[in-house]
N, C-alpha and C positions, 0 to 999 in steps of 0.2 A: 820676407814671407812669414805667415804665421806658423808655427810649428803644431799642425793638429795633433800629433802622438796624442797628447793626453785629453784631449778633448773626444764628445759622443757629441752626434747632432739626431735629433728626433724633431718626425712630425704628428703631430698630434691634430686631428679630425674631432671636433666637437657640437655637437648637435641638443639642441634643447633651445628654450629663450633664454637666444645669445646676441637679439640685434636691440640698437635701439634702448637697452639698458645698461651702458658703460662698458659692458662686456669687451670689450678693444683695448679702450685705455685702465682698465685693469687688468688684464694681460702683459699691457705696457708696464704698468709698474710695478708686478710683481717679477716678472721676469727681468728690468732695470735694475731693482734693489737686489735680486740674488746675483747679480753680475753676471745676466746670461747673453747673451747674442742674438740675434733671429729677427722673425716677423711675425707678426698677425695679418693676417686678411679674408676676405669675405669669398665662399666659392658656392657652386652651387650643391656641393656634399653636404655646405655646411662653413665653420669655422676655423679657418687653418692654423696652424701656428707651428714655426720652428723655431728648434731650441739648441742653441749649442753651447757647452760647457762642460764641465766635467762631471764624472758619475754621482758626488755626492750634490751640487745645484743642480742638475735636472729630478734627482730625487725630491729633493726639498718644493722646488715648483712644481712635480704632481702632487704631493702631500699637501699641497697650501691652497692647489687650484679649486675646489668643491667648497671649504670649509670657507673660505676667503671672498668666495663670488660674489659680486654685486646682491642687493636684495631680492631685485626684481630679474634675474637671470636664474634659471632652471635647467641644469646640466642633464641631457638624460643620457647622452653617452660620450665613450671619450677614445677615440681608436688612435693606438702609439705604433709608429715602424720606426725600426731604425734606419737612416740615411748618411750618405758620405757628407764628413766634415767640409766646410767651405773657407774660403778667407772674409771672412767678416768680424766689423769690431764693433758694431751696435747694433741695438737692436730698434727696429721700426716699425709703424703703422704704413701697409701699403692700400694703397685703392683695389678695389673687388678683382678677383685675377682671371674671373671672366663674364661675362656678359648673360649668363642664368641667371634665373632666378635663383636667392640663396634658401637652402634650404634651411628656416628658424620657423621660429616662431614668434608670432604678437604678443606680448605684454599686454595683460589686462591693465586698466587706469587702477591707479591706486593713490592711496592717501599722502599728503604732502610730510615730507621728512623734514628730522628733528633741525637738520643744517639749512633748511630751508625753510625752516619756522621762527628758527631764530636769527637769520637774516628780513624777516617779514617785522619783528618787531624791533627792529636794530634801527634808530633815529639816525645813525651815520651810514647806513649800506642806502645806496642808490636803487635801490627796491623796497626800502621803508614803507608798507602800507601798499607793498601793490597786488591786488588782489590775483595775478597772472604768475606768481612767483612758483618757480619749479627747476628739477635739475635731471640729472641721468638715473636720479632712482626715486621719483616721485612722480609724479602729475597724468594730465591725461595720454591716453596709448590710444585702445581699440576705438572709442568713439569718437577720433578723430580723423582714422584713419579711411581714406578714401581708394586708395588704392598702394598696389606693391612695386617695387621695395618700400620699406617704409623708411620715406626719405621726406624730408620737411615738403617738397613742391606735390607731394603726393597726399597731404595731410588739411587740416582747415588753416596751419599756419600760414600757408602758400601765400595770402593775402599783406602775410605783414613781413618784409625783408627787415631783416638784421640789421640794427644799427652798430657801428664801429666796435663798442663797448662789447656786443654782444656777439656779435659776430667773428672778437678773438678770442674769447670763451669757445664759441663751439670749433676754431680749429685748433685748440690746443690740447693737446692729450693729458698732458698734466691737472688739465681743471675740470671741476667735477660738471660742466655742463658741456662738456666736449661731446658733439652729434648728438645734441637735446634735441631733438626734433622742436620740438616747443616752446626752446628756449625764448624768451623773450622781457621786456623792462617797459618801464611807464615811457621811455620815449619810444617805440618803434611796437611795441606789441597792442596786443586787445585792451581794450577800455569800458568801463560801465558807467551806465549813466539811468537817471532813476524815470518815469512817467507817471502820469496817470492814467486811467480807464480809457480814454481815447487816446492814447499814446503819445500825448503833449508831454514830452521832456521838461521836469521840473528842474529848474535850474539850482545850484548844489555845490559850492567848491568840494565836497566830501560826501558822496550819494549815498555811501555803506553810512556813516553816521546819522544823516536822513532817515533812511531807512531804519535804523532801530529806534528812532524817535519816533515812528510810526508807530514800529510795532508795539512801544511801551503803547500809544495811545489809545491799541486794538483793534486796529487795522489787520487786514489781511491782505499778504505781502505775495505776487510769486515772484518768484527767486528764480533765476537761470542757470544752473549749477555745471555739474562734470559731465552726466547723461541724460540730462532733462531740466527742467523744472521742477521745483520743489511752491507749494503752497507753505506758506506758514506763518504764524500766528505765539503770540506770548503764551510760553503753557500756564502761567498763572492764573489769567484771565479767563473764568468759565463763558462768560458772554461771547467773546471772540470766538474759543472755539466751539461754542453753540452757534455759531453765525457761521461759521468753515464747513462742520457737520451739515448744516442746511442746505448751502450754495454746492456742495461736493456730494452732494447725495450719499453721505454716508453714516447712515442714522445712528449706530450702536458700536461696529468695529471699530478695534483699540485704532489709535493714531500713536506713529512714533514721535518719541524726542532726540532731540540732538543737544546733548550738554557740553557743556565748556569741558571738564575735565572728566577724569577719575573720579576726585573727592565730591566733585558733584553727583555726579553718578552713583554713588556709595551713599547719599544722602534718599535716592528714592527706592533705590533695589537693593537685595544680597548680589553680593556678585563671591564668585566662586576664584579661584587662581585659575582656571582656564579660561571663566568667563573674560577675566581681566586681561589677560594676554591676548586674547579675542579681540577685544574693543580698541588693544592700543596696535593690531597687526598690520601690515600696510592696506589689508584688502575693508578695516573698518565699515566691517559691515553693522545693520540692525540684530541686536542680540537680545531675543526674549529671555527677559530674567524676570526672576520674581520678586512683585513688588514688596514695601513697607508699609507697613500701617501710619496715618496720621503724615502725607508728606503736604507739601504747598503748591504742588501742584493742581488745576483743574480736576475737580473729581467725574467729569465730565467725558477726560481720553481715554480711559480705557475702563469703559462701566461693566461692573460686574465680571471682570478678567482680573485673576488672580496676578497675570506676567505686565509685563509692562514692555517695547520696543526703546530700547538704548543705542543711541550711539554718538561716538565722539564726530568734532569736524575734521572734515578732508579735506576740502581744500582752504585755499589761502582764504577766500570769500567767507566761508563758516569760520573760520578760526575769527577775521574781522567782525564778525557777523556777532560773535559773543565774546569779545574783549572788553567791553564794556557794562551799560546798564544790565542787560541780560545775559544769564549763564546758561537758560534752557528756552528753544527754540521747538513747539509742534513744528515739525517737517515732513508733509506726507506731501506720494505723488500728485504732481499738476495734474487732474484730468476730473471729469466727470463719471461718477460709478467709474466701468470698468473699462473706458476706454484707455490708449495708450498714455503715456505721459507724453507732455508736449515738448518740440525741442526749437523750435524755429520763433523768432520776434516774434513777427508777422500772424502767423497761425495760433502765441498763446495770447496776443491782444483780441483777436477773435473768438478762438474756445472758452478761454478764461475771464472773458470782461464783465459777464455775472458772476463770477466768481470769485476775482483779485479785486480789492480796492488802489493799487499799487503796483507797477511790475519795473522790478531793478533787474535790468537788462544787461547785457555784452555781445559784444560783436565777434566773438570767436564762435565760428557753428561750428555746433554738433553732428555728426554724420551720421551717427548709431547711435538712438534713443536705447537709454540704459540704465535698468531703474536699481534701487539701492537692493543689496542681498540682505538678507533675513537669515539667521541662525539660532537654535539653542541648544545648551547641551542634554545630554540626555545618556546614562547610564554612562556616563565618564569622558565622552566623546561630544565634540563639537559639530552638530548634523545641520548641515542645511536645508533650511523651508522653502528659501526659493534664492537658485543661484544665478547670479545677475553681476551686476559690478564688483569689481575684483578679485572675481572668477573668471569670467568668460571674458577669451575665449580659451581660457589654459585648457589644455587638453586633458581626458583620463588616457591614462596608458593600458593597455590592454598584452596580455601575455604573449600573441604573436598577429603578425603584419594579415591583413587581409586586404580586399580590394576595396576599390571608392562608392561608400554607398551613404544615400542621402537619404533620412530618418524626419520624418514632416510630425511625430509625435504626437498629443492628443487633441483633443477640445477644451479643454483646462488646462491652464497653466503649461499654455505651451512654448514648446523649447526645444529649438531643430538641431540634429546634428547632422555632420561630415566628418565623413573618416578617410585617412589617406594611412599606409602601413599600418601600425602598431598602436595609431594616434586616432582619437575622438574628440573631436571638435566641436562643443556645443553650444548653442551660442547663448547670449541673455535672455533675458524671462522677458516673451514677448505677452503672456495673458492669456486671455479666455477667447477663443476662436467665435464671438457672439456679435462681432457689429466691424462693420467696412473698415473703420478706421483701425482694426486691430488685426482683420484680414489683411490689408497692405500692408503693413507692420511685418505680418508674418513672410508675403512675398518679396519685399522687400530685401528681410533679412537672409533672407536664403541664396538670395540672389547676390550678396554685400558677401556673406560666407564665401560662394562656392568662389568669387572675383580674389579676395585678399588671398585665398588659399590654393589657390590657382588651379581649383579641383573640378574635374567633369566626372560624376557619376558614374557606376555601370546598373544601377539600381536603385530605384526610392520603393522606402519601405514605409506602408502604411497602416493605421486601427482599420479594424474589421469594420466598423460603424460605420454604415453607407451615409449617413449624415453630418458627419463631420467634414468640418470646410476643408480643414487639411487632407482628409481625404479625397475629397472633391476634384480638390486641386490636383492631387498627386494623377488622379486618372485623368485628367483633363493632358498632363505630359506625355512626350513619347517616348520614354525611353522604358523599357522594363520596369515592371511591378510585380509585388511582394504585399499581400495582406497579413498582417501579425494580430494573434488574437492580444487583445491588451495586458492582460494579465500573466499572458507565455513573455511579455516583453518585461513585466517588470520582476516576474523571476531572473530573466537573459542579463537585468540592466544589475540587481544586487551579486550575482555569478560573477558577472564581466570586473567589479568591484576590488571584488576580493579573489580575481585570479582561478576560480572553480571550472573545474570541467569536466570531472564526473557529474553524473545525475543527483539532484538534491528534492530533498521535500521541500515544498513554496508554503508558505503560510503565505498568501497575497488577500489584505483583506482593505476595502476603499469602497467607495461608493457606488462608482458605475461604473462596466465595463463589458462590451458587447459579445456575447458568446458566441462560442461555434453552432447554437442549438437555436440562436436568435433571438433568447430570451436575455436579459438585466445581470448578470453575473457579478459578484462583489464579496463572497464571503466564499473564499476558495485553499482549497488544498491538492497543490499542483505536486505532482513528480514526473520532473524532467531536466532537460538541458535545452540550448540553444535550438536542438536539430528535430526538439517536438516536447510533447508533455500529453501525460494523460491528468484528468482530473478525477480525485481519487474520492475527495467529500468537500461536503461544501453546506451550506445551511439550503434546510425546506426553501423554496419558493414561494414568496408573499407576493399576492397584489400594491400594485400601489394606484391607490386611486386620484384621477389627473395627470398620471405621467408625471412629468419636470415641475407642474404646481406644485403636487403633493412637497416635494422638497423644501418649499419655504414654507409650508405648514406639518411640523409633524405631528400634528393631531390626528391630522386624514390620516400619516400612515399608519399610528397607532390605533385608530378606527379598520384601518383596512386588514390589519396582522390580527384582531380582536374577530373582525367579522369571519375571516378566511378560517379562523378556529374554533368559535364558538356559533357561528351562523346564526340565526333568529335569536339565540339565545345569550344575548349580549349581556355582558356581564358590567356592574355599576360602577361609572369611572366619576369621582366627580372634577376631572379634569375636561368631559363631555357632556356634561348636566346641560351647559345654556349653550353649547352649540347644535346646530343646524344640520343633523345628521344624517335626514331623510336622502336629500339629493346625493348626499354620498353613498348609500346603501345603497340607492336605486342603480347607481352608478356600477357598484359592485356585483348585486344580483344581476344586473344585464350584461356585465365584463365588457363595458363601455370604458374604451380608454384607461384600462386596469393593467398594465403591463407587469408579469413577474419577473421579482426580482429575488437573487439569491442574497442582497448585498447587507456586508458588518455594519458599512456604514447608514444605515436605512433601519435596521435593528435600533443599533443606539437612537436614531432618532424616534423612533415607535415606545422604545423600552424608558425612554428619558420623559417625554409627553405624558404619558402614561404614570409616571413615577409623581407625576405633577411637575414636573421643570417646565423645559420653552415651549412656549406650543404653536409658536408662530417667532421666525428669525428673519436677522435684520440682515445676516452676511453668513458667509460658508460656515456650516460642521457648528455654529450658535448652540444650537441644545444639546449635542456631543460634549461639547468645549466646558460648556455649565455642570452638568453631568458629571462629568470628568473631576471637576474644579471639588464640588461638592463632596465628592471623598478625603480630601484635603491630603491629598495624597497616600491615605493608609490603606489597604484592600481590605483590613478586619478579621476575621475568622470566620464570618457566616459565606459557604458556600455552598451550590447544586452542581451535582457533573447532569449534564445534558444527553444522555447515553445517545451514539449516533444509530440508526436506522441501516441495517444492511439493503440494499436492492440495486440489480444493475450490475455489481459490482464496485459499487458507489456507496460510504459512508455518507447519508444525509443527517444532519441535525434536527430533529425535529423542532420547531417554534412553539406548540401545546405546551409542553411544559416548562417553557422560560415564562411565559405568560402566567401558568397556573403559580407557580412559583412567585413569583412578581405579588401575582395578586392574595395570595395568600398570605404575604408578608405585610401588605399593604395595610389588610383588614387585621392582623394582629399588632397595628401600630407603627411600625418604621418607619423612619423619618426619612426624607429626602437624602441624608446623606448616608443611612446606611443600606436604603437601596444601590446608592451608585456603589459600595462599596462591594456587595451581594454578587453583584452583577458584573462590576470587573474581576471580581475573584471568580467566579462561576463560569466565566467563560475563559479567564485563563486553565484553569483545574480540567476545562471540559475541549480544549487546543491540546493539553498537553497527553490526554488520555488519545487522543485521535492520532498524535504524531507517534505516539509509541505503539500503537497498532502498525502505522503505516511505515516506522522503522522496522515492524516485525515481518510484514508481508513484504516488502522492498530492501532491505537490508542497507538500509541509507541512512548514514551518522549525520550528513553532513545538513543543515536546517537554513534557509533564507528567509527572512521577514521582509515583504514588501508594500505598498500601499498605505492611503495617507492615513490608516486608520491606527497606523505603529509612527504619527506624531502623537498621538495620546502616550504622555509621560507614564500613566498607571500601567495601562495594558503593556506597552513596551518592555518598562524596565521590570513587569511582573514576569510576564513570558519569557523574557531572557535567563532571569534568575532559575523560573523554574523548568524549563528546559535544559538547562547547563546542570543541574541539580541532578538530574538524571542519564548524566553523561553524554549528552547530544552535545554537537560543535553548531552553535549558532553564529551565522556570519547576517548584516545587517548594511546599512547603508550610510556613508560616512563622507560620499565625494558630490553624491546628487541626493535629489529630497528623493524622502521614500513616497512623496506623492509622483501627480500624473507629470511631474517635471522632469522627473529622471526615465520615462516609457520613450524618451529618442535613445536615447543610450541601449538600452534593448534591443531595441529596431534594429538598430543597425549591425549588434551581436548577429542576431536572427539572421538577417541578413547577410554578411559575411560565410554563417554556414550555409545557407540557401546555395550559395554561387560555389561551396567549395565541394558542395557532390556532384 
């Protein structure tokens, strides 16, 4: 018999993404190597594991077990008891110990690892060139997943059994594709094969090298990738992608690349040491950096945008895809404008057959369309623009457990959560709530969420906008409802961020967003918490003439902000000399489809037209974005404070004199860019006078930035600087965008206190 004296046995409960990423068989063999005893197995607490040895090896396996874990596993807790020693002399991998659900989490898809990139271009590995190559800490996760546990018959592999070769891989603990779900090889897994426009399969011993012969000859290729489809095109060749821009309805917005390396990369952008850490992270997202002057790329991708979209390849297919003649690949979503990206054969030979000359296809489906994430950095920190593939569905963690509430988030850029305890759940960037195809999208997803996460609702929280589809929807259910003003949400969603739960002041400032009062809200200064908010100041209210038109021309609103202050007596712009003004006046003097708006981002669009910039845009925030660009990033020293208007109890900004101002500077000469420079200075100097009133009347240190109007680099990292400058703790957003992507996150803050009075 063994003599336990000097032996301790402990079991340890761990909870986090622990399935599905190796997490077993490294258990296995760090507890092997330290000569401990025990098991691992699967329950529904979670992930168990016992350990027996002596005091100094069970120490050393807590000490190894966080720092040492797989890539793709995320410990968020780890609960230890102590238990009676047993006679045991190995240690093992046992089957699930009971028949629950376990409780982990999903693994987002992420980028293919370095052991599995260098077995990709290994002439003697048995996966030489095969575009399906992946392991326990790489390849696809969530968008393949169809249902729980996530076990291979529950996934899209289901279709392709295991061949000998691969199928002693994944039962052996020792090897690093032990329960790959995905695991798979050129004999028994998925395979691609190349067509044309009617889907006639071009015959190819090698379809990826086809296909870049293509694309050298400018062709427009879709690609079937990890979450979608990808269009793309040689970034060399301006004619191609003047032929992509055409067929894709996307006249002006930048298009990403996807380079071969690093050093290519470093050949079109500055990249920063976070950028570059960034780029080579598993979650390989698009990272807006700023570009070089003089590259060889099409001058064509990103007109008149100072940033450029970067990113490296992820999977095995992109790595193939630029091992050769080409290093840089335009790789933007398969779809048409703003619909979803495509993820099925069948559906992108239809959607896309005006639009692909080409389509290299594979037979592993997708389950969850999942389009690429977007990031940049900004004041030291890496923020996301819109969080999508390898991100979601990792959860935010939030300071304590609340109940199951379902977050349908906004009309842009929308992105649903689910929350179960402590845990928020948000899914990928479904899009703009504007056309059927993206409305499915969204019921869909919601429906794929609440299935893998095994969650039933006690509440869906919705935007106050009676016209949003998501709202629509949400009242169309039965289960209890919750209206959240949008801007109380994106206060709830930067608080929930960074763990706040006293009352803060909101700077929440973004384009639209539906008041308690009915009118257009968008340049606002909230103090509150989850459980309400008063609105304390906020800019005058402008018309905007057309409604949702006015938006893609901001000349009308700079006409409408011009007319609302100077009335008849219009002041000489010659950015409106040869337009068409009358039916817009008439529009305004009648208050025909003039809706007021308090909103920053509608400002910038009036303040930048006017300035002479865009006067008409091709895609989102266009004249802001130029605006912006045209300071070249310096704020300058000419500024105006805006003094705010007391009434109500309510700081308003008046609009008269950012105008008079404007145009006084106009008429002594300043150029385009030391307007934009005036004007972000003057409105940070005239934020920062307003907040230190509002820390004096509310005695609140603590400051949120939210709204997409704090992705402008200047205004952001100006108001940071000069808020902290005067002793305020500014807290910001760093897990969800500060656009309308991160307002599910809120929601369901909101929500949570809703249900707990």
């Amino acid at each position: 018999m063994l003599d336990h004296s000097n032996y301790k046995r402990r079991r340890l409960t761990i909870n986090g993404i622990v399935q599905g990423v190796g997490f077993r068989p490294f258990i296995y063999s760090l507890a092997r190597g330290i000569g401990l005893v025990g098991s691992v197995y699967n329950t529904s607490d979670g992930v168990k594991v016992e350990l027996q040895g002596s005091s100094p090896q069970l120490e050393q396996f807590e000490s190894r077990l966080r720092p040492e874990a797989p890539p793709l596993s995320t410990i968020i807790s780890v609960e230890i008891e102590e238990i009676p020693a047993m006679d045991e002399s190995d240690f093992t991998i046992v089957a699930s110990y009971d028949n629950a659900s376990v409780s982990t989490l999903i693994s987002p898809d992420v980028a293919l690892c370095d052991d599995c990139k260098a077995e990709l271009f290994d002439d003697k590995n048995r996966r030489y060139r095969y575009p399906f190559i992946n392991c326990t800490n790489c390849g696809p996760r969530y968008t393949i997943i169809e249902n729980i546990p996530y076990d291979r018959p529950f996934t899209s592999m289901k279709h392709f059994p295991l061949c000998k070769a691969c199928h002693t891989e994944y039962q052996d603990p020792g090897d690093r594709r032990f329960h790959a779900q995905p695991n798979a090889c050129p004999e028994c897994g998925p395979q691609v094969w190349l067509t044309d426009q009617k889907g006639e399969r071009i015959e190819s011993n090698d379809p990826v090298s086809k296909t870049i012969e293509l694309l050298v000859e400018g062709k427009i290729l879709a690609i079937k990738g990890l979450g979608g489809f990808h269009l793309a095109v040689d970034s060399r060749n301006t004619d191609a992608v003047a032929r992509l821009r055409l067929a894709k309805g996307r006249d002006e917005k930048p298009l990403a690349i996807m380079v071969r390396d690093l050093a290519t990369a470093q050949t079109l952008v500055h990249l920063s040491q976070l950028e570059i850490e960034t780029l080579g992270s598993i979650q390989a997202p698009i990272v807006l950096c700023t570009s070089k002057l003089d590259t060889n790329i099409a001058p064509n991708i990103a007109p008149g945008n100072d940033r450029l979209g970067i990113m490296l390849p992820y999977t095995p297919l992109h790595h193939l895809l630029l091992s050769g003649k080409l290093d840089t690949l335009v790789m933007t979503s398969a779809n048409f404008s703003e619909e979803p990206i495509c993820i099925d054969n069948d559906e992108a030979l239809t959607r896309l057959a005006g639009l692909a000359d080409f389509f290299l296809l594979h037979n592993r489906d997708i389950y969850l369309r999942t389009d690429d994430s977007v990031v940049m950095e900004l004041s030291g920190k890496i923020r996301p623009v819109r969080r999508s593939r390898g991100y979601a569905p990792r959860p935010i963690f939030t300071k304590r457990k609340g109940p199951s509430i379902l977050a349908v988030g906004a009309e842009l850029k929308n992105v649903v959560g689910l929350s179960k305890d402590e845990k928020v759940f948000l899914s990928q960037h479904i899009g703009d709530l504007e056309n059927l195809e993206a409305f499915e999208f969204f019921k869909m997803t919601i429906e794929h969420i609440q299935r893998i996460f095994e969650l039933e609702p006690e509440l869906i929280v919705h935007d106050l906008h009676p016209e949003y589809l998501s709202t629509k929807w949400a009242k169309d259910q039965t289960l209890p409802l919750l209206g959240v003003q949008h801007h109380h949400a994106h206060l709830a969603a930067c608080m929930a961020e960074n763990s706040l739960e006293e009352p803060v002041i909101g700077i929440i400032m973004d384009g639209t967003g539906y008041g308690t009062d009915g009118t257009i809200w968008g340049g606002e200064f909230l103090v509150g918490d989850p459980t309400g908010f008063d609105r304390k100041a906020h800019f005058e209210p402008m018309p905007l003439p057309g409604g949702e038109a006015a938006i893609k021309s901001p000349w009308r609103i700079g006409l409408g902000y011009l007319h609302q202050v100077f009335g008849a007596n219009l002041p000489e712009i010659p950015a409106l000399k040869e337009r068409d003004i009358q039916p817009i006046i008439q529009m305004l003097n009648a208050n025909i489809n003039s809706p007021l708006t308090s909103s920053c981002g509608r400002l910038f669009d009036a303040v930048a037209a006017l300035s002479g910039g865009r006067q008409e845009i091709r895609y989102e925030a266009q004249a802001a974005i130029e605006f912006m660009q045209a300071a070249q990033n310096d704020l300058g020293d000419d500024f105006s404070i805006f003094d705010p208007v007391q009434t109500d109890e309510k700081h308003i900004i008046p609009i008269k004199p950012i105008l008079e101002c404007l145009l006084s500077r106009k008429q002594t000469g300043r150029n385009f860019q030391q307007l934009s420079q005036w004007f972000h200075n003057s409105l940070i100097h005239t934020f920062v006078k307003i907040t230190e009133q509002l820390r004096y009347e509310n005695g609140i240190q603590n400051i949120v930035l939210s709204g997409g109007v704090f992705q402008n680099t200047l205004m952001f990292e100006g108001l940071i600087n000069a808020l902290t400058d005067i002793g305020l703790s500014v807290y910001t957003h760093h897990e969800v965008p500060s656009n309308d992507a991160g307002i599910a996150l809120g929601q369901v803050i909101i929500g949570q206190k809703f249900l707990s009075f």
